[in-house]
C-alpha positions in Angstrom: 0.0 0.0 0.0 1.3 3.5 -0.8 2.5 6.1 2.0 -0.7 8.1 1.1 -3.1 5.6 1.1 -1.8 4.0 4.6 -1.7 7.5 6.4 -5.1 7.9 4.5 -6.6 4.5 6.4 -4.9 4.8 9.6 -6.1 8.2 10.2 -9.5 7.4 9.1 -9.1 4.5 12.1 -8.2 6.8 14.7 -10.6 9.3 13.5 -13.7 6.9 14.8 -11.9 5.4 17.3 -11.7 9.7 18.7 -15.4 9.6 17.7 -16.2 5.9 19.5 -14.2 7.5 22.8 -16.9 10.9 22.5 -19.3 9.0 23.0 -20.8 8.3 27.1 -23.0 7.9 29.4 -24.7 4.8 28.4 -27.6 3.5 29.4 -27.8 2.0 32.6 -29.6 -1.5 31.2 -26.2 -1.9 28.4 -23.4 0.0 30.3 -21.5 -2.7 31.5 -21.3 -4.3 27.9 -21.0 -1.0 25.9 -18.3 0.3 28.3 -16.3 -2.7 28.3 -16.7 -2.5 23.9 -15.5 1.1 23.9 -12.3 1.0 26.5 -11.2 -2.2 24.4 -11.4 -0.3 21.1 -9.8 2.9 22.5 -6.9 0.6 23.3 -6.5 0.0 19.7 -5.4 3.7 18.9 -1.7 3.2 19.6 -1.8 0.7 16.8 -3.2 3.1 14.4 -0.5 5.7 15.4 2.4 3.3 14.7 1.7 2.3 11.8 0.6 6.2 10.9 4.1 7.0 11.5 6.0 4.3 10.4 8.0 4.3 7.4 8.1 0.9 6.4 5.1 0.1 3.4 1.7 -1.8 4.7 1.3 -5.2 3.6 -1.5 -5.7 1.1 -3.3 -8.5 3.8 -3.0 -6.1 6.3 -4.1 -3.5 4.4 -7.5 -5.8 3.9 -7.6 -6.5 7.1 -7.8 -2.6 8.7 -9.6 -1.7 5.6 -12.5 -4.5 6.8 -11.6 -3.4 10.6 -12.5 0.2 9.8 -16.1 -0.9 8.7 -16.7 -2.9 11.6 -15.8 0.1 13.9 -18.2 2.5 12.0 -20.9 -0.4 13.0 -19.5 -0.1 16.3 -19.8 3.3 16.7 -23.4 3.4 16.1 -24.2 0.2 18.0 -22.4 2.3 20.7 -24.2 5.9 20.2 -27.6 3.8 19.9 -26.8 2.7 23.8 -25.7 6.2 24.8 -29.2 7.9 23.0 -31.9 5.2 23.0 -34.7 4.4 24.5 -34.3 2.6 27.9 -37.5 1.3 27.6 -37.0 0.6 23.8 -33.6 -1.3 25.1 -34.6 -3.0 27.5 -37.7 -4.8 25.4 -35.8 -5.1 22.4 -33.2 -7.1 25.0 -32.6 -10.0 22.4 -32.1 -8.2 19.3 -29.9 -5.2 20.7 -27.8 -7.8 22.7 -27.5 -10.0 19.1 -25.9 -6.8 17.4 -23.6 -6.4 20.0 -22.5 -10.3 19.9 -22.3 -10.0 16.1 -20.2 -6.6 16.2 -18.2 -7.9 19.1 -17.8 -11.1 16.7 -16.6 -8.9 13.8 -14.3 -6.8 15.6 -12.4 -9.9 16.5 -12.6 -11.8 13.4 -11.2 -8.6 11.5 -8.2 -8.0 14.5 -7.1 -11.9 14.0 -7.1 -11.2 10.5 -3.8 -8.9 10.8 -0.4 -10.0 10.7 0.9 -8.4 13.9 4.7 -9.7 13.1 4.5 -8.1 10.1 3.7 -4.8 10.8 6.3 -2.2 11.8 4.3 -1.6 15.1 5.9 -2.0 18.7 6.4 -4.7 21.2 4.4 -3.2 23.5 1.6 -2.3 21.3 1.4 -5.8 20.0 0.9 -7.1 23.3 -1.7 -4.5 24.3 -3.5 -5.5 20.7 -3.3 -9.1 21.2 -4.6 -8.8 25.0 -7.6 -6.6 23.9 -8.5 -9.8 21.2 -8.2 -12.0 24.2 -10.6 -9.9 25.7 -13.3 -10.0 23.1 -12.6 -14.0 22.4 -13.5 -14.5 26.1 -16.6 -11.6 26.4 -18.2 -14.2 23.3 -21.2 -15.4 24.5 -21.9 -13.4 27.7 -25.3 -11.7 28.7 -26.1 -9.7 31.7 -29.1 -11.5 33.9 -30.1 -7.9 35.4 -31.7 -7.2 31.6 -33.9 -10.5 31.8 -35.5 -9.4 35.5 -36.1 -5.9 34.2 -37.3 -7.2 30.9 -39.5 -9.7 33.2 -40.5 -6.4 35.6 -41.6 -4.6 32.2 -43.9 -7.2 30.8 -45.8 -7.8 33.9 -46.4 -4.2 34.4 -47.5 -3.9 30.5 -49.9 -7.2 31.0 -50.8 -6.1 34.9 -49.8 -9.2 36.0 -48.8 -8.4 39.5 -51.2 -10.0 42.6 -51.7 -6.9 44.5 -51.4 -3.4 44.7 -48.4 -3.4 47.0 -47.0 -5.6 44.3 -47.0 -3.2 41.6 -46.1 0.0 43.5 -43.0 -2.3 44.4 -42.6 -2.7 40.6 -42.5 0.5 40.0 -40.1 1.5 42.3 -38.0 -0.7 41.0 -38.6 0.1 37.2 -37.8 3.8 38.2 -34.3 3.1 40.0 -33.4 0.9 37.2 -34.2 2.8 34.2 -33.3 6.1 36.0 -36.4 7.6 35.1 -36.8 9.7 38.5 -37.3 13.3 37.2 -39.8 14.9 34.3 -36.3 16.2 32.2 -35.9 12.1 32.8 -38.8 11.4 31.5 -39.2 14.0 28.9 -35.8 12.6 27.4 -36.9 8.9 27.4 -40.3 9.8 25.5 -38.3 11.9 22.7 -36.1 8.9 22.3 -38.4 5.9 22.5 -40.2 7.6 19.6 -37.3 7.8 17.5 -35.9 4.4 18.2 -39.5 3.4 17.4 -39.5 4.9 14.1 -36.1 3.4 13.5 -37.7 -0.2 13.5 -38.6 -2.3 10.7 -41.6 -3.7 13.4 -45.0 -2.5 14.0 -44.2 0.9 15.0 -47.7 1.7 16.2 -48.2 -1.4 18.1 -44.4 -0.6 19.6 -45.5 3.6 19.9 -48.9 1.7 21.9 -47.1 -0.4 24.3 -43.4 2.0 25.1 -46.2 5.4 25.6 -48.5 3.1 28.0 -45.7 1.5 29.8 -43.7 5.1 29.7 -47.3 6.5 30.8 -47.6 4.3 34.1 -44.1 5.0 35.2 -44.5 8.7 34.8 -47.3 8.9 36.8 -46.1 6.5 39.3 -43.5 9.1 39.8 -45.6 12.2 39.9 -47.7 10.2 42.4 -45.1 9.7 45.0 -43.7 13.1 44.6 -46.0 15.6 44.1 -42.9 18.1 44.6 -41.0 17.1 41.5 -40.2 20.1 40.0 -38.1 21.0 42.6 -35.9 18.0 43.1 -32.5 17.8 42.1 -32.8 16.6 38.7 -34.8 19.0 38.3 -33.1 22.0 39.0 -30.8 21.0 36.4 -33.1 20.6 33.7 -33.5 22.9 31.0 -36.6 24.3 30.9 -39.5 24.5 28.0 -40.1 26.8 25.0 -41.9 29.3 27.2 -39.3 29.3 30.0 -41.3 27.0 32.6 -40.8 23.7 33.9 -43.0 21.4 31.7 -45.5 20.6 34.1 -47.2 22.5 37.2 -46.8 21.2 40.5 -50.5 21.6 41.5 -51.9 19.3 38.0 -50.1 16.0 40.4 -52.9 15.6 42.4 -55.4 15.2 38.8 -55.9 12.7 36.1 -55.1 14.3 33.4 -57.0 12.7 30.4 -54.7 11.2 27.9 -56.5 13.2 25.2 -55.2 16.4 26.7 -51.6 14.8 26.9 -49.2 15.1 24.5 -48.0 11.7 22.8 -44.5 12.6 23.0 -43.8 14.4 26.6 -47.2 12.8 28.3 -47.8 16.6 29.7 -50.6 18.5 30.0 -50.3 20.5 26.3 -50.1 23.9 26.5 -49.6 25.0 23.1 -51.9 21.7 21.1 -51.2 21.7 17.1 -52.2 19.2 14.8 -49.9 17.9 12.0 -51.0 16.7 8.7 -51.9 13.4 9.7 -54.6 15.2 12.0 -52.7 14.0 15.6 -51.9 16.9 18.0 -49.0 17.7 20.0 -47.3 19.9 22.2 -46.4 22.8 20.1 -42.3 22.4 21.4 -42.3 19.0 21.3 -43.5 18.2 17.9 -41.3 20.8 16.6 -38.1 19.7 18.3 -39.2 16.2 16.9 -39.3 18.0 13.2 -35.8 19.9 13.4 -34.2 16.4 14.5 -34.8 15.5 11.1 -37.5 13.5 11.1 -40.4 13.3 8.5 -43.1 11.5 10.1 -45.7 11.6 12.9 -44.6 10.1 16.1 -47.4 8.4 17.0 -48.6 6.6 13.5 -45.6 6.8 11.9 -47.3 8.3 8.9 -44.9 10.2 6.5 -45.8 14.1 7.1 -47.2 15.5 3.7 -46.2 19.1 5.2 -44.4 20.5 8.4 -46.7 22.8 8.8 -48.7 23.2 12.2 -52.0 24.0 12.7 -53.1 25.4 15.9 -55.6 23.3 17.8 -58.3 26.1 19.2 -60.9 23.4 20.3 -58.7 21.1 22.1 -56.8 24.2 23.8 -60.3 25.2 24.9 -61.8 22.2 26.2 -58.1 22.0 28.3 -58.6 25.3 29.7 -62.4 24.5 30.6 -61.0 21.1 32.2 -58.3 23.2 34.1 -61.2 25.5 35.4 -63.1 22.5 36.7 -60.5 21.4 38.7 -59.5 24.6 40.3 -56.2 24.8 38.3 -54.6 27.8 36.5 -55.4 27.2 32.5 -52.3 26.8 30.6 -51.2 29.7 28.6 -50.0 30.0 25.3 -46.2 31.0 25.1 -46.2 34.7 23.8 -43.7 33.8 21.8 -42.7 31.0 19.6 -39.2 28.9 20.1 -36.5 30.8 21.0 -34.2 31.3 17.8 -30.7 30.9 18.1 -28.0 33.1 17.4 -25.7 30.3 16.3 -24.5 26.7 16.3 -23.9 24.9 19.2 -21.1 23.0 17.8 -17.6 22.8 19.6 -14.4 24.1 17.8 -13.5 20.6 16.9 -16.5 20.0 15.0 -16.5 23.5 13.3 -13.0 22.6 12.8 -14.0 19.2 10.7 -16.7 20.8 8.9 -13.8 23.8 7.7 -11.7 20.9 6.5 -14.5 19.4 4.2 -15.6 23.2 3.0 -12.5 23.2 1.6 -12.0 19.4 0.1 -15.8 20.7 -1.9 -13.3 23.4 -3.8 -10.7 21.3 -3.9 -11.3 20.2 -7.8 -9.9 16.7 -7.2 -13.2 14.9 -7.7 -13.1 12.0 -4.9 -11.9 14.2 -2.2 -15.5 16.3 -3.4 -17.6 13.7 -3.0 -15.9 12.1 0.2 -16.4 15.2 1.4 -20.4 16.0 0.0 -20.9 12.2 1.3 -19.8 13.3 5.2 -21.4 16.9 4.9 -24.3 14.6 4.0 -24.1 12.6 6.9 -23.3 15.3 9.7 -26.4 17.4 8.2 -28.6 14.4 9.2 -27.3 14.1 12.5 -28.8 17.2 14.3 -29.8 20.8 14.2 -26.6 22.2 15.6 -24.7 20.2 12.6 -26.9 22.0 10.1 -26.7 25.4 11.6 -22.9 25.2 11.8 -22.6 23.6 8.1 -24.9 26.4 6.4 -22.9 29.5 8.6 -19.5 28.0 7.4 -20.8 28.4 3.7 -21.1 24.9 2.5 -24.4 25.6 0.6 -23.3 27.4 -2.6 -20.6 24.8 -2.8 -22.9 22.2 -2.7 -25.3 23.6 -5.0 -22.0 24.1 -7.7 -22.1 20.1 -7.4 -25.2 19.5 -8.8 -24.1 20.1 -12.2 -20.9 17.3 -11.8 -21.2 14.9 -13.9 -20.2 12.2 -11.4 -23.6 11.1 -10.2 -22.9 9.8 -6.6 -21.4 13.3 -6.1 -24.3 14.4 -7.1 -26.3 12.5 -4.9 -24.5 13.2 -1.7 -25.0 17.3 -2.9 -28.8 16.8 -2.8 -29.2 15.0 -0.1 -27.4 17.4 2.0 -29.1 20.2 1.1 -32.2 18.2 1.6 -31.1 17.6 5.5 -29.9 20.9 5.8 -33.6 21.9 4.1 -34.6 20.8 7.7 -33.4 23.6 8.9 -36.2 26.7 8.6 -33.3 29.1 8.4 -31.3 27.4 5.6 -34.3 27.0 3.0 -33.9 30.7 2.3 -30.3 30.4 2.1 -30.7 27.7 -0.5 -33.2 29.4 -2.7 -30.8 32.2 -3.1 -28.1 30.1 -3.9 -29.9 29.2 -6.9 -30.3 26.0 -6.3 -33.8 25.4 -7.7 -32.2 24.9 -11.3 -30.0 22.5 -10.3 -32.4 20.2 -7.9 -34.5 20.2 -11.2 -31.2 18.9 -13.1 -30.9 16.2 -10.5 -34.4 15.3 -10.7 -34.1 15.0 -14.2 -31.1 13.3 -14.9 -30.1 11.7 -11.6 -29.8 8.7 -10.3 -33.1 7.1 -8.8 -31.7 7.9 -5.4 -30.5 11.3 -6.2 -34.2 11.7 -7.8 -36.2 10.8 -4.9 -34.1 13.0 -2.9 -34.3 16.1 -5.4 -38.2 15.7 -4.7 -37.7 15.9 -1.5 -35.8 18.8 -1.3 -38.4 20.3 -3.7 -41.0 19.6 -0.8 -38.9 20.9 1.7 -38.4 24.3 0.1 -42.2 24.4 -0.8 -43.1 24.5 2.7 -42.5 28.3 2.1 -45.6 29.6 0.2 -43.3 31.7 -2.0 -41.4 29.3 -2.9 -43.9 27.1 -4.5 -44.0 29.8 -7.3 -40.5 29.9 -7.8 -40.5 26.2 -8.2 -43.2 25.9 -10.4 -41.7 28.5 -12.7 -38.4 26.5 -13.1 -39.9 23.5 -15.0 -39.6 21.1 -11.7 -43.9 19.7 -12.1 -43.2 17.6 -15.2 -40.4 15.4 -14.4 -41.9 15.6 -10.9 -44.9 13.8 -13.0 -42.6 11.5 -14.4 -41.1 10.2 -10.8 -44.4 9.8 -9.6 -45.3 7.6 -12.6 -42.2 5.6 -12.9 -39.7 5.8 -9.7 -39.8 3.3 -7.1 -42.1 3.4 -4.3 -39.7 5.8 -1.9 -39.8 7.6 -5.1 -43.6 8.0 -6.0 -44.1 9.2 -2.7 -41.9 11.8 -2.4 -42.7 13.0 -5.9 -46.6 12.8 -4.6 -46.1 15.3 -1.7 -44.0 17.1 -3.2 -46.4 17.5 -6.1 -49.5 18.1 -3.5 -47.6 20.8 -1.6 -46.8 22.7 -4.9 -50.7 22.4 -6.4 -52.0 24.0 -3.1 -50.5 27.4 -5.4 -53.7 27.4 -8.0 -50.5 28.7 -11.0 -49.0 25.0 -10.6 -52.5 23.2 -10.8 -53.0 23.6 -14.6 -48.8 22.7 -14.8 -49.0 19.7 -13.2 -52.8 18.5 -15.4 -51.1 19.5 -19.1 -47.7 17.5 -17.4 -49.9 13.9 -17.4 -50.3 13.8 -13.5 -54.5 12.4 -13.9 -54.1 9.5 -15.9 -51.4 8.4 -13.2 -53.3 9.4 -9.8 -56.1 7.1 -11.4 -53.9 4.4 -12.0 -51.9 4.3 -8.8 -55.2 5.0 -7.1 -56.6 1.5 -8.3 -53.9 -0.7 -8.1 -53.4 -2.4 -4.2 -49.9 -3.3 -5.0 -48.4 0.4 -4.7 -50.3 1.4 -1.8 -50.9 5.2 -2.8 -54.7 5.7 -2.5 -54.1 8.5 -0.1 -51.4 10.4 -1.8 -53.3 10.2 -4.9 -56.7 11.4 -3.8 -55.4 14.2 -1.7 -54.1 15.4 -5.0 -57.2 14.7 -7.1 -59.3 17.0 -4.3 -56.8 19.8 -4.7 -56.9 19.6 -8.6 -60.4 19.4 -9.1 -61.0 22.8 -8.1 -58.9 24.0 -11.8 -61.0 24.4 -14.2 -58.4 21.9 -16.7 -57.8 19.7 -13.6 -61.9 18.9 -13.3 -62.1 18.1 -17.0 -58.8 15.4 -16.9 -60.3 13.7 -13.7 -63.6 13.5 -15.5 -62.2 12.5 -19.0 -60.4 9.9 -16.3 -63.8 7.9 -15.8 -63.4 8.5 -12.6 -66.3 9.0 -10.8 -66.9 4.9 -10.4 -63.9 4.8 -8.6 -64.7 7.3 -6.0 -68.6 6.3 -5.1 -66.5 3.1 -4.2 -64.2 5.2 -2.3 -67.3 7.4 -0.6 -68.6 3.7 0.6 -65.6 1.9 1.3 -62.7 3.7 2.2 -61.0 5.7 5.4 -62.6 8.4 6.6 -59.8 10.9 5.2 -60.0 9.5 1.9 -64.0 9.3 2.0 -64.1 13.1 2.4 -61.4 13.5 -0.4 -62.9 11.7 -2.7 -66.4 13.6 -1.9 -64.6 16.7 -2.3 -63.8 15.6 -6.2 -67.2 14.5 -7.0 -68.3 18.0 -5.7 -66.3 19.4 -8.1 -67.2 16.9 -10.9 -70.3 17.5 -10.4 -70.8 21.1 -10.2 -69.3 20.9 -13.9 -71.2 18.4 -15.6 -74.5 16.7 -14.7 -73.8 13.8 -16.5 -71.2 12.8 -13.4 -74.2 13.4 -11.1 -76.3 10.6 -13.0 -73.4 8.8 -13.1 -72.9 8.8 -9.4 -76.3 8.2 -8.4 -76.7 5.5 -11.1 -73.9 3.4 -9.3 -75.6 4.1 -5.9 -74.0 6.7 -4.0 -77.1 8.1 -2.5 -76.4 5.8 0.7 -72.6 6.1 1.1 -73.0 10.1 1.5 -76.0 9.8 4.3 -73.6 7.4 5.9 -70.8 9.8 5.3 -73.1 12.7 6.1 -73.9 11.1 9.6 -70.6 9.6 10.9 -67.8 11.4 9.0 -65.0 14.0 9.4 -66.4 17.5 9.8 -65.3 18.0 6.4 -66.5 14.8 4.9 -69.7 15.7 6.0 -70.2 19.1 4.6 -69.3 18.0 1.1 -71.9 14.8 1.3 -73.9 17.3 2.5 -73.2 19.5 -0.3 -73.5 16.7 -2.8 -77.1 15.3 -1.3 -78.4 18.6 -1.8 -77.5 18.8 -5.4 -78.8 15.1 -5.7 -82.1 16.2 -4.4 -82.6 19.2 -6.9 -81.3 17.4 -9.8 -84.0 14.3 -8.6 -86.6 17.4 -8.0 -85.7 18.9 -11.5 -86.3 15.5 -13.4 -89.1 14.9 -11.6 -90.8 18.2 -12.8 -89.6 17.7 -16.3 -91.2 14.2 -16.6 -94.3 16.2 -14.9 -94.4 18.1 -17.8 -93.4 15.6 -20.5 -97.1 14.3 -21.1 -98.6 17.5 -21.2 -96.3 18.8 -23.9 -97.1 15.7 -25.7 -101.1 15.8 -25.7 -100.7 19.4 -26.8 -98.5 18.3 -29.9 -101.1 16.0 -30.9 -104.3 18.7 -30.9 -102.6 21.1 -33.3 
């Protein structure tokens, strides 16, 4: 192996080995193990350093071999960060699968060390020892499990089933469950809430059946704890929380001694919400909550796991009312709204050595060697996913215009990585302005064009992002993005025709980009991916047929479509958000042309709307309501004419 390449490798080793040894404070049910995983590695650095410095070449099997040990470590270090940021609840459940990865990491890390040629590297005594005593170590921690995680698994599952003989019994549980899990104070509890959602959503299981049992076991140790000590908000932990959005503690002291109905909780922090909002998927939060859930990075609703067709956040008036009427009944203060929104901040929170990192990939982006530009778009990438202080840092040390010149290279998984990190950095409210007047518009369209699949789906993405901002949508219209937008949503994979679909309804909420996206093709291919089951994207689709069918050009495609079948089988068969949608299309269709009316009442849709006028969504109902009434007068109308039909006749046959 060349000088280059070996300083290149062994630096890239002790680079995650530094980034392994950052990492602390594990949780208390994996400690022992993770703790033991990460002083073993640390020992390795030595190694590294030697054979950094040395001057002798690296063998080509030992080169293999770090090259394959530098992968394991990278799986190591997120095995290791998931123990120092998870769920404790989450852990402990999923016992058996998070103690598997560890085996099988622990396994890897010792197949790749025995894979190196220790005599023939120019590395010293000493270090060789050290090395061959840490893979000693992880030959004889094979195997090995921790008993304490079964009788707190065991303690969890009894209190999830209630299977405890009296009430002593469970309180004794509980106490227990708290002094294990650390889960003492509300910042505690808070914490483990945020996390055990995004663990949750990190699953390839049934996230709502997971969200359903974590929140109700979560739920019954919280108020186990606000039950024994009423005075919680002044205990230690406390004291050294940080407090909410609006400056107070998150809960009152005086709510302890009520129920609060889980209605008025928030899924994510189980408080009392102060500031309710709904997100697109209609479930409310805590104003703070959901949006410190949103600038993690995520794209979908905590408690259904939904995908989130917008960020935006509608203010929940009725449910804040029927709180502060519930508060009043119980002789407690009603919440009040925060004056002001989040606090914004004046910068990154990032340390120098991060801001330092970040500097040192700016300036690989304008380096013009091309792998050193994509290395470095592909870790800009991944830091802008991690977290919001990551993003802020990366847009204030001018990364985006340097990103947005690599849209246009010609080497496509540069191009990828550029996308994608402007899509994370998207995330960001502060950064989509910065992109838009970078001009990157032009250049996501490019991508979307002419990328890879992957870069495609994430140039929609992005698209969506920026479109949150109403002014935007105009911009992106304008710059030709709708028709290959079309063009994903018809032939990309199903990652892909989803993005393209909200990205596609968030733009057609601007009535300029409704008649773009009809002359683009996008009717013929809602009605087809609305009647096929195998692509699962009757909701996607529909949402956008209810926004088109108010354009004049977008009401004449969906009725060329023959689709008015298809949604009086909707209006009697399908979920309640989709019934209303696809009311709200036949309003439209039938306001236009009476034939659709027939049409609709020929196939019998008459029942399906008085059902749907009874039992469904507020909005559901007003359009049945709206369509029943035009039913009637059309029936009325016909009725008169056939009134008069005879009359005409006998009169024609006098003269």
């Amino acid at each position: 192996m060349e000088d280059d390449d070996k300083i290149a490798l062994s630096r890239k080793l002790i680079d995650i080995v530094g980034e392994i040894s950052a990492i602390s404070d594990y949780r208390t049910t994996v400690k022992k193990q993770y703790t033991n995983l990460a002083r073993r590695l640390k020992l390795l650095t030595p190694m590294f350093e030697e054979i950094r410095d040395s001057k002798e070449p690296l063998p080509k099997d030992s080169a293999e071999a770090l090259a394959s040990l530098a992968k394991t470590l990278e799986s190591a270090k997120e095995l290791l960060r998931f123990g120092s940021e998870g769920s404790k609840i989450y852990l402990v459940l999923e016992r058996e699968h998070i103690m598997g990865k560890f085996q099988e990491v622990t396994a890897e890390v010792e197949q790749a060390l025995s894979a190196i040629s220790f005599e023939k590297l120019d590395i010293s005594d000493e270090v060789k020892e050290q090395v061959e005593l840490v893979l000693a170590q992880f030959s004889r921690a094979k195997g090995r499990a921790d008993a304490s995680d079964v009788e707190l698994y065991d303690d969890l599952i009894s209190l999830h089933n209630k299977n405890v003989d009296t009430a002593a019994k469970d309180l004794e549980l509980l106490s227990r469950l708290v002094e294990k899990l650390e889960l003492g104070g509300i910042a505690d509890l808070t914490q483990e809430s945020l996390a055990l959602h995004e663990m949750v959503g990190a699953t390839g299981g049934d996230p709502e059946e997971s969200i359903e049992k974590m929140s109700m076991l979560l739920k019954k140790v919280k108020d186990f704890v606000q039950t024994v000590n009423p005075d919680i908000d002044s205990t230690a932990s406390e004291k050294s929380a940080p407090t909410s959005s609006s400056g107070k503690a998150p809960t009152e002291g005086n709510q302890k001694n009520h129920i609060i109905p889980d209605d008025f909780r928030c899924p994510i922090s189980l408080e009392l919400m102060n500031d309710p909002v709904i997100v697109s998927t209609g479930q409310t939060y805590e104003r703070s909550c959901i949006e410190k859930w949103l600038e993690q990075g995520h794209g979908t609703c905590p408690k259904t796991q939904q995908t989130l067709t917008s960020t935006a956040l509608t203010p929940n008036y009725v449910l804040r009312s029927l709180i502060a009427q519930w508060c009043e009944a119980n002789g407690l203060e009603p919440p009040k709204r925060p004056s002001t929104s989040r606090a914004t901040k004046s910068g990154s929170a990032c340390s120098p050595a991060e801001r330092s990192k970040i500097g040192a990939l700016l300036c690989k982006l304008t380096s013009g060697n091309p792998e050193d530009q994509r290395n470095a778009a592909g870790e800009i990438r991944l830091l802008a996913k991690r977290n919001a202080d990551n993003r802020v840092a990366i847009a204030e040390a001018g990364a985006i215009p340097l990103l947005v010149q690599l849209l246009s290279t010609p080497d496509s998984r540069t191009q990828e990585h550029a996308v994608t990190a402007l899509l994370n950095l998207s995330i960001c409210e502060e950064n989509k302005g910065s992109i838009i007047s970078s001009g990157a518009v032009p250049g996501i369209v490019h991508v979307l064009k002419k990328g890879s699949m992957e870069a495609r789906e994430n140039s929609a993405a992005t698209l969506f992002s920026l479109s949150v901002v109403d002014e935007n949508k105009v911009m992106i219209g304008a710059s030709g993005a709708i028709p290959p937008l079309v063009t994903l949503l018809s032939e990309g994979t199903q990652r892909g025709k989803k993005d393209a679909a909200t990205a596609l309804f968030n733009l057609c909420i601007y009535q300029g980009n409704k008649g773009k996206a009809v002359r683009a093709g996008v009717i013929p291919i809602l009605m087809r991916l609305l009647t096929d089951p195998q692509i699962s994207m009757v909701d996607e689709s529909l949402a956008i047929l209810a926004i088109l069918s108010s354009h004049s050009e977008g009401k004449v495609a969906i009725g060329a479509a023959e689709a008015v079948p298809v949604l009086v089988d909707v209006i009697g068969n399908g979920s309640p958000r989709n019934k209303e949608n696809a009311a709200a299309v036949l309003v439209h269709l039938c306001s236009g042309d009476p034939k659709h009316l027939v049409n609709a009442q020929e196939l019998g849709v008459m029942g399906p709307l008085v059902d749907l006028a009874q039992n469904g969504t507020e909005r559901g109902k007003r359009k049945a309501g709206q369509l029943l009434e035009r039913m009637n007068r059309f029936i009325e109308t016909q009725k008169l004419a056939q009134k008069h039909a005879p009359s005409s006749a006998h009169a024609a046959d006098n003269i």
